[in-house]
VOLO-8893 format. One record per residue (C-alpha): x negated, y negated, z. Coordinates in Angstrom, 2 decimals, m for minus. Each point is the difference from the previous one (the first is absolute). Example, Ala and Ser with C-alpha at 12.3 -4.5 7.8 and 13.67 -1.06 7.14 Angstrom:
BEGIN
{{m12.30; 4.50; 7.80}},
{{m1.37; m3.44; m0.66}},
This chain:
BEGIN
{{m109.42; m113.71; 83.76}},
{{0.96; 3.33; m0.54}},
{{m0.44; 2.95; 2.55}},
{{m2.40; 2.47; m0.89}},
{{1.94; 3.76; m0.26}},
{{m0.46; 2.07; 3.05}},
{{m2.44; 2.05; 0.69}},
{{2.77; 2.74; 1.95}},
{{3.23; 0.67; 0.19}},
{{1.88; 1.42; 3.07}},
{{2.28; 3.28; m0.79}},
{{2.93; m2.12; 1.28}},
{{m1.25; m3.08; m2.03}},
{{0.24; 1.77; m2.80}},
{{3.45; 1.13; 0.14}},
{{1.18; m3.43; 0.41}},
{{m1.97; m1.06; m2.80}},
{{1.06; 2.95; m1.88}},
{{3.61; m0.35; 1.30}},
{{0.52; 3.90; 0.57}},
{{m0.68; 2.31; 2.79}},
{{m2.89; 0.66; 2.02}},
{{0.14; 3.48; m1.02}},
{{m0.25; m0.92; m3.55}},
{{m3.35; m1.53; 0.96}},
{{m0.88; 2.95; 1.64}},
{{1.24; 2.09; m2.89}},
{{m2.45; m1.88; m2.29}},
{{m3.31; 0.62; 2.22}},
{{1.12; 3.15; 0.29}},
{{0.14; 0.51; m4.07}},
{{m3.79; m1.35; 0.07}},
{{1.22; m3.37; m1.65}},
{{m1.28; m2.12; 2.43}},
{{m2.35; 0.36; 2.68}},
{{0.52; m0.50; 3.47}},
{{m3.13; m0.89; 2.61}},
{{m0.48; m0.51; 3.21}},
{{m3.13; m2.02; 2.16}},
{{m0.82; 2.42; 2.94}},
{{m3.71; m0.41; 2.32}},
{{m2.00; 2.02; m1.00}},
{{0.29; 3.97; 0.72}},
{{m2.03; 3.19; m0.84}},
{{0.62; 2.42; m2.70}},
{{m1.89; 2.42; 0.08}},
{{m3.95; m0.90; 0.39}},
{{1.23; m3.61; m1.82}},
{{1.77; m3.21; 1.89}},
{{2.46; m1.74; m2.20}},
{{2.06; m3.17; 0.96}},
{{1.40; m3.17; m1.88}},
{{2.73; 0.44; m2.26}},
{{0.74; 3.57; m1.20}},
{{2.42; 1.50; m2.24}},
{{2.66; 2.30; 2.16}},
{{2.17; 2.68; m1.82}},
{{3.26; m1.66; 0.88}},
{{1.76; 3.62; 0.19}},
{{m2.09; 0.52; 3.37}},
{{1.89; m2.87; 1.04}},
{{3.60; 0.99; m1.05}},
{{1.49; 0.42; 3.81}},
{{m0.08; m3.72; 0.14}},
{{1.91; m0.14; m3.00}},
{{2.83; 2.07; 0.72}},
{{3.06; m0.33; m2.58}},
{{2.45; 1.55; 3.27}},
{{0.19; m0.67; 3.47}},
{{m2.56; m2.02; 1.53}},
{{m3.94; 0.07; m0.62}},
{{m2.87; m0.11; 1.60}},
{{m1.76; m2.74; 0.80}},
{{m3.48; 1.13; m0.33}},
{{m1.39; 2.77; m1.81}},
{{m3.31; 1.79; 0.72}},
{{m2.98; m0.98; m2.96}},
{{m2.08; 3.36; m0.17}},
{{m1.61; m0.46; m3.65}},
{{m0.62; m3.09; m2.29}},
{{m1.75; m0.81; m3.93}},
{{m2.48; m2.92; m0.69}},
{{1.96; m2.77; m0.61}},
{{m1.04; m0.05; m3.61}},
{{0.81; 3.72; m0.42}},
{{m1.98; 3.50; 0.76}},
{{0.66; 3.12; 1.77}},
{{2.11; 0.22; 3.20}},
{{m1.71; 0.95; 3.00}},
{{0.62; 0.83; 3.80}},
{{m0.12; m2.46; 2.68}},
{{m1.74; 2.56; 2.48}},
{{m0.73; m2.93; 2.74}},
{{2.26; m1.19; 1.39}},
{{1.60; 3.88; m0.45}},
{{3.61; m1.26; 0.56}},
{{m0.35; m2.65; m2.50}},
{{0.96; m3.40; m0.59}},
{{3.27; m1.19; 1.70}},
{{1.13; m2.20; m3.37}},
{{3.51; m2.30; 0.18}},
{{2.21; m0.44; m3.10}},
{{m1.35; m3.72; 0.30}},
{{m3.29; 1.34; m0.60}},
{{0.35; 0.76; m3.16}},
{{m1.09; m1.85; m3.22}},
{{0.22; 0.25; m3.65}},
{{m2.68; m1.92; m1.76}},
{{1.31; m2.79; m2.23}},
{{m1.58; 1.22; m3.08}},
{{1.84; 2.68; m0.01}},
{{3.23; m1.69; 0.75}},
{{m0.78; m2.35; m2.88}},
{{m0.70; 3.34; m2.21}},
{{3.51; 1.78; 1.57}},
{{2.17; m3.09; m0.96}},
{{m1.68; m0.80; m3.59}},
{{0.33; 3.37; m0.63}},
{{3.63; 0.10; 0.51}},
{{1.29; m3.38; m0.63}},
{{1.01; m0.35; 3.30}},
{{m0.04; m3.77; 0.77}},
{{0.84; m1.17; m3.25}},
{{3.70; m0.24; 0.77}},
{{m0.75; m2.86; 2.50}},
{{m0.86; m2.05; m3.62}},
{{3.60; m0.50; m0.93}},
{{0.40; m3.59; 0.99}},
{{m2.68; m0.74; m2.48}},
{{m2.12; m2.22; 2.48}},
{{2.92; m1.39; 1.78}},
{{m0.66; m0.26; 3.90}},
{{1.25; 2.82; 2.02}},
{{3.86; m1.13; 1.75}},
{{m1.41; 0.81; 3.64}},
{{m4.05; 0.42; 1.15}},
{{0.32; 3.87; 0.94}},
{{m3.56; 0.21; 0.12}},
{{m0.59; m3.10; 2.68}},
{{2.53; 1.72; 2.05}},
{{m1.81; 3.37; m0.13}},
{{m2.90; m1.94; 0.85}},
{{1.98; m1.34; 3.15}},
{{1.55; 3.29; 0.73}},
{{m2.96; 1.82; 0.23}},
{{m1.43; m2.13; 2.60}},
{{3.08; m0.78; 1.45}},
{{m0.27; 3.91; 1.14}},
{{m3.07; 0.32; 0.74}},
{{0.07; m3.10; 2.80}},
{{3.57; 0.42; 1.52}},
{{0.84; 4.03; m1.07}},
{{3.05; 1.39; m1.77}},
{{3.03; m1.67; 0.43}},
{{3.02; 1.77; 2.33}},
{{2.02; 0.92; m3.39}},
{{0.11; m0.19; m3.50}},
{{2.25; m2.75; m0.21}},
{{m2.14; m2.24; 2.54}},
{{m2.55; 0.40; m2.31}},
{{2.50; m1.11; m2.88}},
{{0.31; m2.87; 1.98}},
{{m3.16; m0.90; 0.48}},
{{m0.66; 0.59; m3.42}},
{{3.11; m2.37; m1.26}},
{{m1.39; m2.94; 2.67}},
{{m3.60; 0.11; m1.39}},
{{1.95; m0.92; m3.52}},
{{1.69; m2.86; 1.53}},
{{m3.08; m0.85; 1.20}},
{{m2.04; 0.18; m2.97}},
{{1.91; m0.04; m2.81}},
{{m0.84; m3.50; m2.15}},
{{3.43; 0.52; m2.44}},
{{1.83; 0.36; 3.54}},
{{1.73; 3.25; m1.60}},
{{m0.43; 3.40; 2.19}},
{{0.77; 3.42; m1.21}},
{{3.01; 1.78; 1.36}},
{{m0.56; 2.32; 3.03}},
{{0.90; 3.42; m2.65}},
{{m2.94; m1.49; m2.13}},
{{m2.28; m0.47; 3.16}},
{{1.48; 3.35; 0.94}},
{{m1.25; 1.92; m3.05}},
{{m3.48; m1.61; m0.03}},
{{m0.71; 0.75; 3.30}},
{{1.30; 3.56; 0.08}},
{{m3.43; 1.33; m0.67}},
{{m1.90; m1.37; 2.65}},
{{2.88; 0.73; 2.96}},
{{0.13; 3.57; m1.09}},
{{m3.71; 0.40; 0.61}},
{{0.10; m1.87; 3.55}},
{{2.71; 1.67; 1.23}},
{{m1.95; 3.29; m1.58}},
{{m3.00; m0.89; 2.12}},
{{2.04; m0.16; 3.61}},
């Protein structure tokens, strides 16, 4: 059976998927070539209450995205779009906003689909022509993920290397495992942005 595509992508999901930066993420929200919403309760604007998923300018959210030293981990939400575009307006109740983590933050799989046809992007993962992949990165995201989210970040990078290399051994059906400077690279990513979140 074949998994349907998602509905939302993380900012940090993205990059991994993407294999760049989180700031060139960021740097393509910020361009207007893809969307990036957020579900808040809902809160007045005005004479009107809005809530559910709403667009956010992602340049309102920039201090979370610092490119140097370290950023904040929450940013204020003081105006939001309808999720399927319109004007901006005000959030005028609660009047010091919406506290909003980087977390938070979603980019609609549509437009992620659009973003990578548009470019090409994932069309260099074709070049085994159908051959299956060496090592089951995405499994191991899958594990890593939740991995994180039960037991926290591990001490250091290279614990987590570790971890990474004895979830292969556990796992892997060929009984090869990647090296720990291949593990290394594909996790870089995702330690930069927990040790940016400390």
């Amino acid at each position: 059976m074949n998994a349907s595509p998602s509905a939302f992508f993380s900012i940090m999901e993205l990059a991994i998927r993407w294999e760049c930066t989180l700031h060139k993420v960021v740097d393509a929200a910020v361009l207007g070539q893809v969307r990036v919403v957020v579900g808040i309760a809902p809160v007045n604007c005005g004479h009107q209450l809005i809530g559910g998923l709403v667009q956010v300018n992602i340049a309102d959210m920039l201090p979370m995205f610092r490119r140097m030293g370290p950023s904040d981990d929450t940013t204020a939400l003081r105006r939001i779009a309808p999720y399927d575009g319109g004007d901006w307006t005000y959030i005028t109740d609660p009047v010091e906003g919406v506290a909003i983590r980087s977390a938070d933050l979603l980019v609609p799989g549509q437009d992620v689909q659009r973003y990578e046809d548009e470019r090409d992007l994932l069309r260099r993962s074709t070049h085994s022509a159908g051959g299956t992949p060496r090592y089951d990165w995405d499994a191991m995201y899958a594990w890593l993920f939740k991995r994180i989210n039960d037991d926290g970040v591990p001490e250091s990078q290279a614990a987590l290397v570790g971890e990474v290399q004895e979830w292969f051994i556990r796992n892997s059906r060929s009984g090869k495992v990647p090296e720990d400077s291949t593990i290394r690279k594909r996790i870089l990513v995702i330690w930069r942005v927990l040790m940016g979140r400390k």
